[in-house]
C-alpha positions as CSV (number, residue, x, y, z in Angstrom):
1,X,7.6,-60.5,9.5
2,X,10.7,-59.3,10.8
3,X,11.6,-57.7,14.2
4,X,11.7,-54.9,13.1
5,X,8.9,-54.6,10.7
6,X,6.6,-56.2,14.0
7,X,8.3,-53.2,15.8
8,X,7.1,-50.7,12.8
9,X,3.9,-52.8,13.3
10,X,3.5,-51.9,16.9
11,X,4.2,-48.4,16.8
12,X,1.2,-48.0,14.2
13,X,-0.9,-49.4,15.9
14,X,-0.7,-47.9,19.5
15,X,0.7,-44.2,18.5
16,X,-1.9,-41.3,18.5
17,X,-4.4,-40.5,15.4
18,X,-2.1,-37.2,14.8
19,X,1.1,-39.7,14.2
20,X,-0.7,-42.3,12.3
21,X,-1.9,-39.8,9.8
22,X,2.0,-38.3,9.6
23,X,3.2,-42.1,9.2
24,X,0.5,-43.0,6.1
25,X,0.5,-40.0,4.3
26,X,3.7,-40.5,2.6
27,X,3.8,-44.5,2.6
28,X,3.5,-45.8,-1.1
29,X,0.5,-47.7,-1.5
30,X,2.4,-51.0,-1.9
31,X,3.6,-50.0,1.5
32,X,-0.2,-49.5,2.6
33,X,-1.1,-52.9,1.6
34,X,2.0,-54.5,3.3
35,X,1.0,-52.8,6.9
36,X,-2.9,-53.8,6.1
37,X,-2.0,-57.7,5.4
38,X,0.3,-57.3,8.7
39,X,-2.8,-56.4,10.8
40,X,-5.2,-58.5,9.3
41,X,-2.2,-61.6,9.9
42,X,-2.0,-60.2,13.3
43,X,-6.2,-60.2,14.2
44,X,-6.7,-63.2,12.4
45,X,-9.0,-61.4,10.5
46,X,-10.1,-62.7,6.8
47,X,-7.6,-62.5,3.5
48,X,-6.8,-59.2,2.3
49,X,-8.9,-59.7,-1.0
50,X,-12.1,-60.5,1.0
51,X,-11.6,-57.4,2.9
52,X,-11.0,-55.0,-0.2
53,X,-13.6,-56.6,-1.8
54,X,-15.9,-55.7,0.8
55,X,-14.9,-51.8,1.1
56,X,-15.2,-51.7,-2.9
57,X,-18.7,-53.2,-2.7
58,X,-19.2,-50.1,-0.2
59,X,-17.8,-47.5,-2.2
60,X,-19.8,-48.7,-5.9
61,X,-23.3,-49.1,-4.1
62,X,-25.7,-51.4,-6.3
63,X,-28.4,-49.7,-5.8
64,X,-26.4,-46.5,-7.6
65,X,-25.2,-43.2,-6.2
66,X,-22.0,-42.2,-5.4
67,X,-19.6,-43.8,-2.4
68,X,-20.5,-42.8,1.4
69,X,-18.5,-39.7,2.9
70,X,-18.4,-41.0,5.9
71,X,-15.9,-43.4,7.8
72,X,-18.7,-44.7,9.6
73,X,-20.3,-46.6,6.2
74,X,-16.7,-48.6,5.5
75,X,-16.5,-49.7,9.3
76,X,-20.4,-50.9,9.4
77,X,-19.5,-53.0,5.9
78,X,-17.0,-54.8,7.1
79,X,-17.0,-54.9,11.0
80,X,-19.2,-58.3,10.8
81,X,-15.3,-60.0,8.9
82,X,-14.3,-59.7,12.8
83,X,-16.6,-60.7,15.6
84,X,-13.6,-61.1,17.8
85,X,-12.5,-57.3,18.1
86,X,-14.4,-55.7,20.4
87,X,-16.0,-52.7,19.0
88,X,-13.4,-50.3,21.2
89,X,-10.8,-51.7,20.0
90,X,-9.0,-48.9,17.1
91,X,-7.6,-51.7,15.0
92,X,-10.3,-51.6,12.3
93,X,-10.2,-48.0,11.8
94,X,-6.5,-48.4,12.0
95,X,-6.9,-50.8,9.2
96,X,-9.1,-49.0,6.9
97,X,-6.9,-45.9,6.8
98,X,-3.9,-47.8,5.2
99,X,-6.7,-49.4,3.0
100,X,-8.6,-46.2,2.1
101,X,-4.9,-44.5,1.2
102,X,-4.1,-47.6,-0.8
103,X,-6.7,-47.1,-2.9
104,X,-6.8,-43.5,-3.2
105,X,-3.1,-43.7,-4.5
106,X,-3.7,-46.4,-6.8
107,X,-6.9,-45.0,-8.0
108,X,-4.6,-41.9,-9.0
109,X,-2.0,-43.9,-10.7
110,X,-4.7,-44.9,-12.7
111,X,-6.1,-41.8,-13.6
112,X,-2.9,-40.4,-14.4
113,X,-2.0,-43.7,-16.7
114,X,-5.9,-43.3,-18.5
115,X,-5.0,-39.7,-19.2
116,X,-1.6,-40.0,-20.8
């Protein structure tokens, strides 16, 4: 990664909720993904995959029903992936908001692309 983009990096990660939210909103959701690998590169946290795969799992429950509504259920699913951030620690809820917006935009591209 590049100075800068570690400097982009840094900034995400330490400004307030209020800014973080201004920041993601308007990123694409190729952007999204490039900010979530960054963190999970930076935490040493697992591959990119394993973590959307878990998330997914959370939203399409087996036993049926629709996804959680809560931020609380996608932190719980995948906070065992990182042993070594202590649970104060923002990071993971940092994460998850670039990976929850990457999916909501890509979930409607999709619908728009099903639809036309």
């Amino acid at each position: 990664m590049s100075d800068s983009k570690d400097l982009e990096l840094d900034r995400l990660l330490t400004c307030g909720l209020e800014a973080l939210i201004a920041a993601v909103r308007p990123m694409s959701a190729k952007d999204c993904e490039r900010h979530a690998r960054a963190i999970l590169s930076r935490i040493g946290g697992p591959t990119f995959e394993l973590y959307l795969m878990r998330i997914v799992e959370r939203m399409v429950p087996e036993a049926g029903g629709g996804p959680p509504t809560d931020v609380d259920g996608y932190y719980f699913a995948v906070r065992d992936l990182f042993p070594h951030i202590p649970a104060e620690d923002d990071v993971l809820g940092r994460l998850a908001c670039f990976v929850m917006r990457m999916c909501q935009l890509r979930l409607e591209a999709h619908r728009k692309k099903v639809r036309h």
